[in-house]
PDB file of N, H, CA, C and O in Angstrom:
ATOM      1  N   UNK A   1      13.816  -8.192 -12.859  1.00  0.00           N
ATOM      2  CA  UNK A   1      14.122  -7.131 -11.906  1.00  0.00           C
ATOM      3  C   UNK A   1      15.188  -7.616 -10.932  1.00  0.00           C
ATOM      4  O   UNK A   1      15.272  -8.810 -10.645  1.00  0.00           O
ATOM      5  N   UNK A   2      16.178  -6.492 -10.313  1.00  0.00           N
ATOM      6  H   UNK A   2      16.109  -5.522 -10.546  1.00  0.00           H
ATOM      7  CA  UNK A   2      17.207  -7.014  -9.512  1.00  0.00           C
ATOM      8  C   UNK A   2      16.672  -7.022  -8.446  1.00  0.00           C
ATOM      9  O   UNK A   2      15.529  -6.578  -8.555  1.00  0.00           O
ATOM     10  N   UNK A   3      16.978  -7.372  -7.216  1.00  0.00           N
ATOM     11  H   UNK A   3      17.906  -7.733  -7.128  1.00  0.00           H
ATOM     12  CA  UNK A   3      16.605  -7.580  -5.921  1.00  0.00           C
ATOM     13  C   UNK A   3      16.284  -6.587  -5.376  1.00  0.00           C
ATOM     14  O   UNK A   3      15.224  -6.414  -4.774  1.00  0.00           O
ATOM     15  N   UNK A   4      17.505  -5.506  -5.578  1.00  0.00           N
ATOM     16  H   UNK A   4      18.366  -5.647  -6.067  1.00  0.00           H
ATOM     17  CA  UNK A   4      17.353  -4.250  -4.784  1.00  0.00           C
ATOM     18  C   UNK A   4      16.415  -3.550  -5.312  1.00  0.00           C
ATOM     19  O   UNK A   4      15.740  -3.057  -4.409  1.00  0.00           O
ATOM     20  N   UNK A   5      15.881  -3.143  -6.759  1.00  0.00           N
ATOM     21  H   UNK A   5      16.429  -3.544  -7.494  1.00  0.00           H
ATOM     22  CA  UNK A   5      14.872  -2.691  -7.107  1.00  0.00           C
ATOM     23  C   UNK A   5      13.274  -3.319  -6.568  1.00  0.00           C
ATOM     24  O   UNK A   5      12.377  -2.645  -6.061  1.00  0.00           O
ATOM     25  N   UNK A   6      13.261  -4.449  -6.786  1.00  0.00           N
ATOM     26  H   UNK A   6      13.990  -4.996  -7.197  1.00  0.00           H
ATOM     27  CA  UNK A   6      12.021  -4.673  -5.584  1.00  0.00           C
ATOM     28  C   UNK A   6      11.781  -4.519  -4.094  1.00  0.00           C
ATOM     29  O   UNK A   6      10.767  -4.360  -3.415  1.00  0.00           O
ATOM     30  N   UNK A   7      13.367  -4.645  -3.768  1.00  0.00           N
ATOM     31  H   UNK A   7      14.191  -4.774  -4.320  1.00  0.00           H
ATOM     32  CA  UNK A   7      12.918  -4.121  -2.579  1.00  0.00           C
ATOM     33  C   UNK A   7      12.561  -2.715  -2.383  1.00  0.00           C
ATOM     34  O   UNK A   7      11.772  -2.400  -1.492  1.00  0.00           O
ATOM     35  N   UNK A   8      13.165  -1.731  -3.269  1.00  0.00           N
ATOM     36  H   UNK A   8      13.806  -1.986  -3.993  1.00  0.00           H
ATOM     37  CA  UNK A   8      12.522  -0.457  -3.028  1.00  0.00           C
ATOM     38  C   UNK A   8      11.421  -0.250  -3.496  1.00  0.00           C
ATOM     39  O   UNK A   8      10.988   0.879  -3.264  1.00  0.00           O
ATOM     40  N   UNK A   9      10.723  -0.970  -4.132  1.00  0.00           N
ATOM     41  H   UNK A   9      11.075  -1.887  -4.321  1.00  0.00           H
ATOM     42  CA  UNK A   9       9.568  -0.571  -4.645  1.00  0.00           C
ATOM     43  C   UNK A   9       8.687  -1.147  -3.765  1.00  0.00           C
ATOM     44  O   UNK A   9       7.533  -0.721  -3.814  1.00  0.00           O
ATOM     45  N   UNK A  10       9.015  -2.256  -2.746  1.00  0.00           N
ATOM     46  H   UNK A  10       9.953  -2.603  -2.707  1.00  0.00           H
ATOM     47  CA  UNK A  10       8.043  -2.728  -1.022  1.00  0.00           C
ATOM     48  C   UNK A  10       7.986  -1.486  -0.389  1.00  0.00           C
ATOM     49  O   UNK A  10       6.877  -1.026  -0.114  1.00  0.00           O
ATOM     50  N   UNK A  11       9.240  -0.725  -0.049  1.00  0.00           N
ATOM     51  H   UNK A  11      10.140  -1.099  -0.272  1.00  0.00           H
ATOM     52  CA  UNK A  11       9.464   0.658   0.299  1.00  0.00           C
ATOM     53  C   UNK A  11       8.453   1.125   0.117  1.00  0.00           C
ATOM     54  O   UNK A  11       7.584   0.646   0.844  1.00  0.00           O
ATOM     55  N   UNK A  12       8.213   1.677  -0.369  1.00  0.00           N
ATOM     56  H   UNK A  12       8.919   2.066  -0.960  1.00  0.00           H
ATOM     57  CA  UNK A  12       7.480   3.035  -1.292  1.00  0.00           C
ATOM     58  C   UNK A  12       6.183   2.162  -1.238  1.00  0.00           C
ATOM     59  O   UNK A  12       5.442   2.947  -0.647  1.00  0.00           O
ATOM     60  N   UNK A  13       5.399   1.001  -1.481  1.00  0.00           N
ATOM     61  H   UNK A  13       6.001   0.363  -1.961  1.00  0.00           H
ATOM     62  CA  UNK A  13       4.577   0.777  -1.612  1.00  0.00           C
ATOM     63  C   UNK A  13       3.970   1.004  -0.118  1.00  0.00           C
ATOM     64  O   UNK A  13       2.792   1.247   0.147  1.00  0.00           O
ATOM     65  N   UNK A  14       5.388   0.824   1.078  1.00  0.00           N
ATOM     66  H   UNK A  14       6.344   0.626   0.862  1.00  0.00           H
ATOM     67  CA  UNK A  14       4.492   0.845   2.293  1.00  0.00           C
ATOM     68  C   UNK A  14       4.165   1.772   2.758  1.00  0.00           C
ATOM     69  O   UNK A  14       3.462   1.692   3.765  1.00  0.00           O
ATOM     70  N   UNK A  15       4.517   3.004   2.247  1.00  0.00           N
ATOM     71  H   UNK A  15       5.088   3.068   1.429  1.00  0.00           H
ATOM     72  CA  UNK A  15       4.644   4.477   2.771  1.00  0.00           C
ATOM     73  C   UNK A  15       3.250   4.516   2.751  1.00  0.00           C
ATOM     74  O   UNK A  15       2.454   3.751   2.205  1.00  0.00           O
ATOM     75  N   UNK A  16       3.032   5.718   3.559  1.00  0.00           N
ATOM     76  H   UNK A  16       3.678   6.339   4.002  1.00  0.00           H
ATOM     77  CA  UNK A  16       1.334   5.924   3.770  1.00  0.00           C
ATOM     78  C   UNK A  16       1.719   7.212   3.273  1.00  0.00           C
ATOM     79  O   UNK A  16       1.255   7.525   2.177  1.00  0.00           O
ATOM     80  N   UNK A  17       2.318   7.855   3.739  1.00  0.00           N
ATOM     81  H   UNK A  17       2.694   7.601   4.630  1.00  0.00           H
ATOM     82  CA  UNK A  17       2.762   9.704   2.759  1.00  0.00           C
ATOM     83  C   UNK A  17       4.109   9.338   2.380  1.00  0.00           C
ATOM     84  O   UNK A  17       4.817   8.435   2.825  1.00  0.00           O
ATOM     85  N   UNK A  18       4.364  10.283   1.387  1.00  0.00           N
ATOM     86  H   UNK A  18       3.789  11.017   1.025  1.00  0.00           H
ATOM     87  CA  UNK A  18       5.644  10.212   0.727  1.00  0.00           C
ATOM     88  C   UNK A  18       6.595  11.028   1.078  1.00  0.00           C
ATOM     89  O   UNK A  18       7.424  11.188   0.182  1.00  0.00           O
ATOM     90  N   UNK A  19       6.859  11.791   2.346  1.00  0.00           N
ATOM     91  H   UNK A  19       6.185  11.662   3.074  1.00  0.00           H
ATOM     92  CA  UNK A  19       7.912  11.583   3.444  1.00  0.00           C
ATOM     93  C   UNK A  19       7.744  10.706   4.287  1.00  0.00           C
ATOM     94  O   UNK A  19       7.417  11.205   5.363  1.00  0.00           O
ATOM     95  N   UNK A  20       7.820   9.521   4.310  1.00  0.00           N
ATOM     96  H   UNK A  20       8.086   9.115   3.435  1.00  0.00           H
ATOM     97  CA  UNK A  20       7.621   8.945   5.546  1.00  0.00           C
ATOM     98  C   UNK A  20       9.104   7.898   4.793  1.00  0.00           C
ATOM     99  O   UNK A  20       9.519   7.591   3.675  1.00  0.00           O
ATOM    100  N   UNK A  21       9.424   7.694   6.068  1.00  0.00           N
ATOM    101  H   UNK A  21       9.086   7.943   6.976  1.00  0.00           H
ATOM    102  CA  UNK A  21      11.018   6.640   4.844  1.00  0.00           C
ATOM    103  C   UNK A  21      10.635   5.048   5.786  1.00  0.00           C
ATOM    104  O   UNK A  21      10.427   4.987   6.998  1.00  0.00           O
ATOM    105  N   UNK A  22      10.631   4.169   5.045  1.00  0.00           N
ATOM    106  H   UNK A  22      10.800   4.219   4.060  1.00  0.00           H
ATOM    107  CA  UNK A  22      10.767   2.991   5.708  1.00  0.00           C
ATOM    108  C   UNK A  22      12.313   2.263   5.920  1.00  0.00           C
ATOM    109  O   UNK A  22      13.223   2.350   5.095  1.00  0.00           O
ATOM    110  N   UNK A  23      12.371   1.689   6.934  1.00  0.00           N
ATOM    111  H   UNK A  23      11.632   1.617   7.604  1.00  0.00           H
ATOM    112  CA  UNK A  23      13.571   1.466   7.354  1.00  0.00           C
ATOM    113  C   UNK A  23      12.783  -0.603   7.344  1.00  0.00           C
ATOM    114  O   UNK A  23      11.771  -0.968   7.940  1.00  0.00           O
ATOM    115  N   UNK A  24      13.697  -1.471   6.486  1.00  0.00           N
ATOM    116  H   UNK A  24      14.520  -1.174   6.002  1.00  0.00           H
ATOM    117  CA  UNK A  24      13.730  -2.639   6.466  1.00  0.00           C
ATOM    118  C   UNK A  24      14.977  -3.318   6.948  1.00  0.00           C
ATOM    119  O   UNK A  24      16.072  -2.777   6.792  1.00  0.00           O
ATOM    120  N   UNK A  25      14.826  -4.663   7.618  1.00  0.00           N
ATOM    121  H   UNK A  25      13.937  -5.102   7.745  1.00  0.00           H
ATOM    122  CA  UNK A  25      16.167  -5.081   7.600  1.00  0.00           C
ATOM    123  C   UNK A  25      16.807  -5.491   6.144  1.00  0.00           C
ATOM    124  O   UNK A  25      16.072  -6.107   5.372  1.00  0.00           O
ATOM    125  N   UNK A  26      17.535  -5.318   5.924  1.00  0.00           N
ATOM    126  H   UNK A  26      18.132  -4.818   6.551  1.00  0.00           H
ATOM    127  CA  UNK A  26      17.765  -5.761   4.681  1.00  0.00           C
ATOM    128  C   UNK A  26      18.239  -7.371   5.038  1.00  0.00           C
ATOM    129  O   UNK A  26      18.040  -8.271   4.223  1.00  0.00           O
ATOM    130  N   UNK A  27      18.811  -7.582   6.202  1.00  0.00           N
ATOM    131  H   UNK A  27      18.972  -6.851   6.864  1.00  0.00           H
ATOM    132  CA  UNK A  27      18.784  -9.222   6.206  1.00  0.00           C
ATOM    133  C   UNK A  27      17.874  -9.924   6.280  1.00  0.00           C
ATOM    134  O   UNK A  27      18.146 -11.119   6.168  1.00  0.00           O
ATOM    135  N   UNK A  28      16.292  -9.526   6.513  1.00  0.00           N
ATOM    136  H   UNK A  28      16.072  -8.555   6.605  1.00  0.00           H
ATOM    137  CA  UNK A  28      15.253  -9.821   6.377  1.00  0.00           C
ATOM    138  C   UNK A  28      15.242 -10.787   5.149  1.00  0.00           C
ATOM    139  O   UNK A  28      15.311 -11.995   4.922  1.00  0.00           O
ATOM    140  N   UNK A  29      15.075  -9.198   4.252  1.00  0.00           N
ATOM    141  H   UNK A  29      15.019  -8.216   4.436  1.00  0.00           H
ATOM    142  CA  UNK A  29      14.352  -9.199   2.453  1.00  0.00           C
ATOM    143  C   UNK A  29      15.468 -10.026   1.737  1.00  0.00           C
ATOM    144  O   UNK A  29      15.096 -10.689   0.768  1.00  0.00           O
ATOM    145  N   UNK A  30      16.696 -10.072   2.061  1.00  0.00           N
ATOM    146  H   UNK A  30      16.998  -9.534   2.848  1.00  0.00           H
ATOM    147  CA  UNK A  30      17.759 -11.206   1.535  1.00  0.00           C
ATOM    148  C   UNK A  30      17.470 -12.183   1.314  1.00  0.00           C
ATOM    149  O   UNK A  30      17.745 -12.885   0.341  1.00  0.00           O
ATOM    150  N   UNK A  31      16.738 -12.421   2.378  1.00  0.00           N
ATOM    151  H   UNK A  31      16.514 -11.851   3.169  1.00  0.00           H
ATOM    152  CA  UNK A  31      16.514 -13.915   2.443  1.00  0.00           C
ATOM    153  C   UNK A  31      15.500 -14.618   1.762  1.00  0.00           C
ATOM    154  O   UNK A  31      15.405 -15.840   1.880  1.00  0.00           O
ATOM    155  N   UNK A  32      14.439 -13.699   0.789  1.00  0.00           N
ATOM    156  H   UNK A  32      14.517 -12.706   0.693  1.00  0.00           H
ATOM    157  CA  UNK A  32      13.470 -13.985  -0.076  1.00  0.00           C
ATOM    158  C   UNK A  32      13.872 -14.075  -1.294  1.00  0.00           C
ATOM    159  O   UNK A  32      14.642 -13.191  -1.669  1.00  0.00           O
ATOM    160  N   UNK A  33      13.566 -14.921  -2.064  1.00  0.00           N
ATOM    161  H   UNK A  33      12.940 -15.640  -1.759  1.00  0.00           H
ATOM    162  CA  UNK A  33      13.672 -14.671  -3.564  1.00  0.00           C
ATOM    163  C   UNK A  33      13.217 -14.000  -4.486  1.00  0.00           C
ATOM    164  O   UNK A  33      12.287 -13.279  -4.128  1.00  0.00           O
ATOM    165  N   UNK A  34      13.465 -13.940  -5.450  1.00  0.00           N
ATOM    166  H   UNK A  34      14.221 -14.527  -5.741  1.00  0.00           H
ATOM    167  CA  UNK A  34      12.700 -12.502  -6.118  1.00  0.00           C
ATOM    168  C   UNK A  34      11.711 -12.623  -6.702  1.00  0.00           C
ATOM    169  O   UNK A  34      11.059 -11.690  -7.170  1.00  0.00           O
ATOM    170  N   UNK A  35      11.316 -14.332  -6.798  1.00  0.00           N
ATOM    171  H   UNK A  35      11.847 -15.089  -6.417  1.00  0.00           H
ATOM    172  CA  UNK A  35       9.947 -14.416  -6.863  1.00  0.00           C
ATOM    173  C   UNK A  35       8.696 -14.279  -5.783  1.00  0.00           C
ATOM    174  O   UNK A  35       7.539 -14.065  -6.144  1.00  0.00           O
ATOM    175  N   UNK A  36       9.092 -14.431  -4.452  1.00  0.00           N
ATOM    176  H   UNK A  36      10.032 -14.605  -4.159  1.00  0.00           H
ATOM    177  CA  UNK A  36       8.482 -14.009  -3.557  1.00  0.00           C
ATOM    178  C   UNK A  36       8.548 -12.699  -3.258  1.00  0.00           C
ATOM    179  O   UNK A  36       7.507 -12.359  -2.696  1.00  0.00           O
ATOM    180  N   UNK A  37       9.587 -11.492  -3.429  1.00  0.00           N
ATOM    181  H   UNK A  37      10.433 -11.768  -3.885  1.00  0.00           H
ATOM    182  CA  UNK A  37       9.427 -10.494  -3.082  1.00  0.00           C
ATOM    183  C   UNK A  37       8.605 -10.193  -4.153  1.00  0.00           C
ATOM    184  O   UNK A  37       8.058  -9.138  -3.832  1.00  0.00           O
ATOM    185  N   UNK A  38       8.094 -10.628  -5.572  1.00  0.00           N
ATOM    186  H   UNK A  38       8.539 -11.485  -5.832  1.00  0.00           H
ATOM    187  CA  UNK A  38       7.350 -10.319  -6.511  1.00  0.00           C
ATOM    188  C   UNK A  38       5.855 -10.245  -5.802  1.00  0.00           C
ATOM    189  O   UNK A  38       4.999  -9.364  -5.726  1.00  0.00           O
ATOM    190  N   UNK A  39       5.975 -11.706  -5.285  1.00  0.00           N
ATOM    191  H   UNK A  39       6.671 -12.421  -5.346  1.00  0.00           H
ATOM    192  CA  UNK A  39       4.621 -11.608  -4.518  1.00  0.00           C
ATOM    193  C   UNK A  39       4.340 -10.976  -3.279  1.00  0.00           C
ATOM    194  O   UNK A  39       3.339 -11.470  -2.760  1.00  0.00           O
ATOM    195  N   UNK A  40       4.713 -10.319  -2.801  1.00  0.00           N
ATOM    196  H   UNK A  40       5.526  -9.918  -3.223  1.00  0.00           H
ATOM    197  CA  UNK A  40       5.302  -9.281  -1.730  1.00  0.00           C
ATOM    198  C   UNK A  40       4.550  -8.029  -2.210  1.00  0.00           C
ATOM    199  O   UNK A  40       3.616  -7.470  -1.635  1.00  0.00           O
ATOM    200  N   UNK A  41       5.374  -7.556  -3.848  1.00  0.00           N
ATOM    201  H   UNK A  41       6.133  -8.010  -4.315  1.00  0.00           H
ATOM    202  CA  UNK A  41       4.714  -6.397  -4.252  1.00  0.00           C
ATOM    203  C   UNK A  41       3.278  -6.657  -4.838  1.00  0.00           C
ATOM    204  O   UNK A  41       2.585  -5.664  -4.616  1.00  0.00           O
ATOM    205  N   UNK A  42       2.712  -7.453  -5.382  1.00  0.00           N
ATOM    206  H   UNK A  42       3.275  -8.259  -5.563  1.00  0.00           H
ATOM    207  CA  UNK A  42       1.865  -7.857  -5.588  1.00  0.00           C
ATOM    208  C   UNK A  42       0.128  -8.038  -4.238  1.00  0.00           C
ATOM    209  O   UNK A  42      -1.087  -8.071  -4.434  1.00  0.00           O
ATOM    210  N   UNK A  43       0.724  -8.082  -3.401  1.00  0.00           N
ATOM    211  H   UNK A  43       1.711  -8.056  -3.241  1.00  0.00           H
ATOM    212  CA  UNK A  43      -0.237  -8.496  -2.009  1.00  0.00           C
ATOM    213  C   UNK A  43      -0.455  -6.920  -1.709  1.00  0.00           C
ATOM    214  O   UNK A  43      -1.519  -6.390  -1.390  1.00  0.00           O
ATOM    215  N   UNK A  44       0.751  -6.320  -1.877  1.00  0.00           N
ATOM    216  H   UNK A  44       1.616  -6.750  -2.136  1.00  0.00           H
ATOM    217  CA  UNK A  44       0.632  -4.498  -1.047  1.00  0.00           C
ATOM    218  C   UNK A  44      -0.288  -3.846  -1.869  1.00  0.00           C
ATOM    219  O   UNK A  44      -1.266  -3.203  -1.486  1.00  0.00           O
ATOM    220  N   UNK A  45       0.237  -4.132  -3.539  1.00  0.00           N
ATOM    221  H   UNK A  45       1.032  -4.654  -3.850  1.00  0.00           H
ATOM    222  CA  UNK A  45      -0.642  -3.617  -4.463  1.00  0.00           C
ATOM    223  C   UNK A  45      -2.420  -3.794  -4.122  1.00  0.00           C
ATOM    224  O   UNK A  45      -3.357  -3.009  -3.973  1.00  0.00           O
ATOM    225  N   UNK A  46      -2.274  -5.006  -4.106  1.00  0.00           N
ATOM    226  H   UNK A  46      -1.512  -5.643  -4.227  1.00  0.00           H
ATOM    227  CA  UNK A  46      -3.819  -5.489  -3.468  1.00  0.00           C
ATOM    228  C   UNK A  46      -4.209  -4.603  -2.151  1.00  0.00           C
ATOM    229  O   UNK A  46      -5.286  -4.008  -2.138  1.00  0.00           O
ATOM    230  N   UNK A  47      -3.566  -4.549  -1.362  1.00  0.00           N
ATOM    231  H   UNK A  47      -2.691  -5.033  -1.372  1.00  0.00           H
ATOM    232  CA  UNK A  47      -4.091  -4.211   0.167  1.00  0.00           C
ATOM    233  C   UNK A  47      -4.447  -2.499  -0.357  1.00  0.00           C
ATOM    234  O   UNK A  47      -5.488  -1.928  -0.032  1.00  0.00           O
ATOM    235  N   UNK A  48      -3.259  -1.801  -1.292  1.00  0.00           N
ATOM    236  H   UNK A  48      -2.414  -2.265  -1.557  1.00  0.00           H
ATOM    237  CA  UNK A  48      -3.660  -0.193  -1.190  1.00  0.00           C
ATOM    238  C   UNK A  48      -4.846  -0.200  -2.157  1.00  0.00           C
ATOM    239  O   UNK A  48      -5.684   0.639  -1.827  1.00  0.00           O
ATOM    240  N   UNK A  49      -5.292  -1.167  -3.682  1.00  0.00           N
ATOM    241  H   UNK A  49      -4.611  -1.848  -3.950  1.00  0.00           H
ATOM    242  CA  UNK A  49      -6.320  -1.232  -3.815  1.00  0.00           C
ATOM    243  C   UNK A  49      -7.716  -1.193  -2.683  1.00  0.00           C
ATOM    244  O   UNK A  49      -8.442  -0.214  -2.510  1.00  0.00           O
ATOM    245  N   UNK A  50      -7.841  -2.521  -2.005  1.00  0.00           N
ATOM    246  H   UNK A  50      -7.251  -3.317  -2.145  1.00  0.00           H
ATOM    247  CA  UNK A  50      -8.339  -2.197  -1.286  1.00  0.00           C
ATOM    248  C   UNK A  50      -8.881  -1.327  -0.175  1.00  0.00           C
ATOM    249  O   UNK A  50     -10.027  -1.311   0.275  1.00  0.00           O
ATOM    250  N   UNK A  51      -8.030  -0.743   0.110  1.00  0.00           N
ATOM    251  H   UNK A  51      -7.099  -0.756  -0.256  1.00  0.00           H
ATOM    252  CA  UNK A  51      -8.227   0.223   1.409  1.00  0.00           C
ATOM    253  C   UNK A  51      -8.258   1.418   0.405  1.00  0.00           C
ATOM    254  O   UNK A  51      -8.546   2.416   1.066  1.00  0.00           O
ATOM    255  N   UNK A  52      -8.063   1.786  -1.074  1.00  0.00           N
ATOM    256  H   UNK A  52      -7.829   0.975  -1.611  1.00  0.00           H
ATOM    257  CA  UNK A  52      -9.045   2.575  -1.621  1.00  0.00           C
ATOM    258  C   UNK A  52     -10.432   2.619  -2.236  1.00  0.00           C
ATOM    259  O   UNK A  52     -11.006   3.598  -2.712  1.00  0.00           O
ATOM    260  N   UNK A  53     -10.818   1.486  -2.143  1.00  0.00           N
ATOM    261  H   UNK A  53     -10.352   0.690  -1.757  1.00  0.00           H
ATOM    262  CA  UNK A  53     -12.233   1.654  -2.448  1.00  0.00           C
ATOM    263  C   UNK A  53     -13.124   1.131  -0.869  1.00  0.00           C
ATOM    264  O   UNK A  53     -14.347   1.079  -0.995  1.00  0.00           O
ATOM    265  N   UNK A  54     -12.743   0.887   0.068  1.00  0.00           N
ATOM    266  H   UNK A  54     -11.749   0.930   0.170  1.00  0.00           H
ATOM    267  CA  UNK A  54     -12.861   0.963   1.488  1.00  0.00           C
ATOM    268  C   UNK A  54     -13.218   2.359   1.714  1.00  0.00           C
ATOM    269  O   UNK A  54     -14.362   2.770   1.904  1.00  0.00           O
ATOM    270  N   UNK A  55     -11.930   3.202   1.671  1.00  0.00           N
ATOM    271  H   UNK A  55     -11.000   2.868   1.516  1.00  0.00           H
ATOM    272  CA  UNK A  55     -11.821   4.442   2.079  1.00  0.00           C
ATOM    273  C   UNK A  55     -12.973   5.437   1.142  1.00  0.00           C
ATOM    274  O   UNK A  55     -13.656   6.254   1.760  1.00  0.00           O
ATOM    275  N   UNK A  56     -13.131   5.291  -0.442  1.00  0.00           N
ATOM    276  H   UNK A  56     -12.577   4.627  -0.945  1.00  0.00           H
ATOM    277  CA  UNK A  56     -14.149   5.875  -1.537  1.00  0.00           C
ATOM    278  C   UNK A  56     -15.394   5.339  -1.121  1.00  0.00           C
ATOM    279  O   UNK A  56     -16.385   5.951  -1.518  1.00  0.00           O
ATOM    280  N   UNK A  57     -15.620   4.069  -0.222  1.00  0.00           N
ATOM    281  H   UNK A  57     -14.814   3.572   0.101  1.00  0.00           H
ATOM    282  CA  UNK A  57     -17.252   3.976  -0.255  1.00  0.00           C
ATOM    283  C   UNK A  57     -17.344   4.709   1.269  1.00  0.00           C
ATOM    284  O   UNK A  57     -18.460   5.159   1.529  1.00  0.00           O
ATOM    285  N   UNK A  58     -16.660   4.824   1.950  1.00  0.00           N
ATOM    286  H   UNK A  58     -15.754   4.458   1.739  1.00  0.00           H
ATOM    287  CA  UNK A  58     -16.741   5.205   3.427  1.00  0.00           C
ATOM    288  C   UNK A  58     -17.253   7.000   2.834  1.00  0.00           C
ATOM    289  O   UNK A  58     -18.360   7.471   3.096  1.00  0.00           O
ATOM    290  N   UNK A  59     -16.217   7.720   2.064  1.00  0.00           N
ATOM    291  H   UNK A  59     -15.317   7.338   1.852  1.00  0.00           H
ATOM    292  CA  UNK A  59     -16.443   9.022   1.934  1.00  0.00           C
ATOM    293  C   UNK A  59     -17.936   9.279   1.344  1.00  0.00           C
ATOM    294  O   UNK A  59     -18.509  10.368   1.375  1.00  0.00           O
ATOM    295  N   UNK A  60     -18.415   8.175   0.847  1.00  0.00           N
ATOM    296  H   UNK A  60     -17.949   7.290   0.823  1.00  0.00           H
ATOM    297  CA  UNK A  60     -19.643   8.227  -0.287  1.00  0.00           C
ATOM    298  C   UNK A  60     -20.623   8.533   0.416  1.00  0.00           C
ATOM    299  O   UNK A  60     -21.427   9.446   0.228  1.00  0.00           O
ATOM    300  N   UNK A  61     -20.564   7.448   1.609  1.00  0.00           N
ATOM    301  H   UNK A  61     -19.911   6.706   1.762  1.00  0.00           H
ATOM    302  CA  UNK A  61     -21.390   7.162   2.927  1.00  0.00           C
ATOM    303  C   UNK A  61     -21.482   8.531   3.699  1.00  0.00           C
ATOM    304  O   UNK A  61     -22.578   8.988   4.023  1.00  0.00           O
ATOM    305  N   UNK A  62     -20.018   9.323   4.051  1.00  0.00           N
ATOM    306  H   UNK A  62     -19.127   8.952   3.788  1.00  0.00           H
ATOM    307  CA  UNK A  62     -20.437  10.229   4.774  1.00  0.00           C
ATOM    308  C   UNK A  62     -21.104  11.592   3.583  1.00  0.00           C
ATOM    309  O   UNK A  62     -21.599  12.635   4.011  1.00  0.00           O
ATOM    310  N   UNK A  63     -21.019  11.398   2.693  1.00  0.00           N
ATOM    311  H   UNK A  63     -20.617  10.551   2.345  1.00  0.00           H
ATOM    312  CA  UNK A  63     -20.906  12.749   1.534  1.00  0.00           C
ATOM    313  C   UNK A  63     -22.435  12.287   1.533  1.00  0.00           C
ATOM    314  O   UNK A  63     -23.201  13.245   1.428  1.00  0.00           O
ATOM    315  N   UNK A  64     -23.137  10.877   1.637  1.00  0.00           N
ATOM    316  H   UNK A  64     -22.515  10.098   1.722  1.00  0.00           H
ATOM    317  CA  UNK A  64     -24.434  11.768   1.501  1.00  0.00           C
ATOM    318  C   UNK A  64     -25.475  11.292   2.318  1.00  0.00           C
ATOM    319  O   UNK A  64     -26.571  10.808   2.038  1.00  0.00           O
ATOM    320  N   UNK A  65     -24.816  11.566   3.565  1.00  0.00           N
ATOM    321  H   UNK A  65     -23.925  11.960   3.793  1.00  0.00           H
ATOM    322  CA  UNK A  65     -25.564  11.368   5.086  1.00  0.00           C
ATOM    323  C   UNK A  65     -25.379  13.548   5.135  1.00  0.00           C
ATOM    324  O   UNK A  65     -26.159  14.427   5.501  1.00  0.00           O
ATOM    325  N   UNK A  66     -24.435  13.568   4.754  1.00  0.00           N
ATOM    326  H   UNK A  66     -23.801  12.853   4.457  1.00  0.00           H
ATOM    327  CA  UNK A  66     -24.564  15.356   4.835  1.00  0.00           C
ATOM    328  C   UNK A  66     -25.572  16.179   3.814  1.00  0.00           C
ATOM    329  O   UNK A  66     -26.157  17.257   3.714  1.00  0.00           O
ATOM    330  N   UNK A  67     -25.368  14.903   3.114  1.00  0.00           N
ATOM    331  H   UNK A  67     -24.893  14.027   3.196  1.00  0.00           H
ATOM    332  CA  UNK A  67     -26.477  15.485   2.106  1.00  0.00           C
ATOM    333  C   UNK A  67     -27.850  15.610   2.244  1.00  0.00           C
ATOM    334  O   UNK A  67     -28.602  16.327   1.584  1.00  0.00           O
ATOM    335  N   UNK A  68     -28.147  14.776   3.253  1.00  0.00           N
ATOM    336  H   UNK A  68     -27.536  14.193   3.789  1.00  0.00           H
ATOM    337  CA  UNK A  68     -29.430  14.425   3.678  1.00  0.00           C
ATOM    338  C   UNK A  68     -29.568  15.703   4.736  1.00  0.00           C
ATOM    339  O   UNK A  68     -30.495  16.495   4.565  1.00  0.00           O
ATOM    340  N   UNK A  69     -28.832  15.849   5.594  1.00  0.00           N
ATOM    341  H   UNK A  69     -28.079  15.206   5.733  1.00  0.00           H
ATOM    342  CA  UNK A  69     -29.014  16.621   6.656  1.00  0.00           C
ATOM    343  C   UNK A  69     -29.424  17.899   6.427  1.00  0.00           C
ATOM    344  O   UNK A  69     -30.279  18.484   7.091  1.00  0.00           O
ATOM    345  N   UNK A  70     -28.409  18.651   4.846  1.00  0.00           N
ATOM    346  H   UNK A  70     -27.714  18.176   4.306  1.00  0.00           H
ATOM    347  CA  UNK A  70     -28.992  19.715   4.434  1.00  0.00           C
ATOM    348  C   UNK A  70     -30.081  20.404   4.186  1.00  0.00           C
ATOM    349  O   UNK A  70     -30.341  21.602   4.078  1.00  0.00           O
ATOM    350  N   UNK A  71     -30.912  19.013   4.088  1.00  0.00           N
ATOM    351  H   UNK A  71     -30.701  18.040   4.176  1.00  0.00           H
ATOM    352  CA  UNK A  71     -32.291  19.237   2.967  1.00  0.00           C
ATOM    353  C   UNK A  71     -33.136  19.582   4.039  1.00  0.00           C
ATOM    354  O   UNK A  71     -34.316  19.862   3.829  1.00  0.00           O
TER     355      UNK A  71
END
């Protein structure tokens, strides 16, 4: 992969909605190699894993505390 393609794909990985535009320095991300920006995309991948099954046991939790309440 070329440089600039990983870096847009950090982009997009950091977005929380997909209008939201991230603005990087690009003299920042220059300065990494593209094996570290590999691991870059790799860590985000992990974190939005995480904070979806965070977020799926949290909804589980409230979906059947309501459930209870109904009865």
């Amino acid at each position: 992969m070329v440089k600039e393609e990983l870096i847009a794909e950090i982009k997009e990985l950091m977005k929380v909605n997909d209008n939201e535009i991230i603005d990087i320095n690009p003299n920042y991300l220059e300065y990494f190699q593209e094996e570290e920006l590999v691991d870059i995309i790799k860590q985000l991948y992990g974190r939005k894993e995480n904070i979806s099954s965070i977020t799926s046991s949290y909804l589980d939790e409230i979906y059947e505390k309501t459930k209870k309440d109904e009865i």
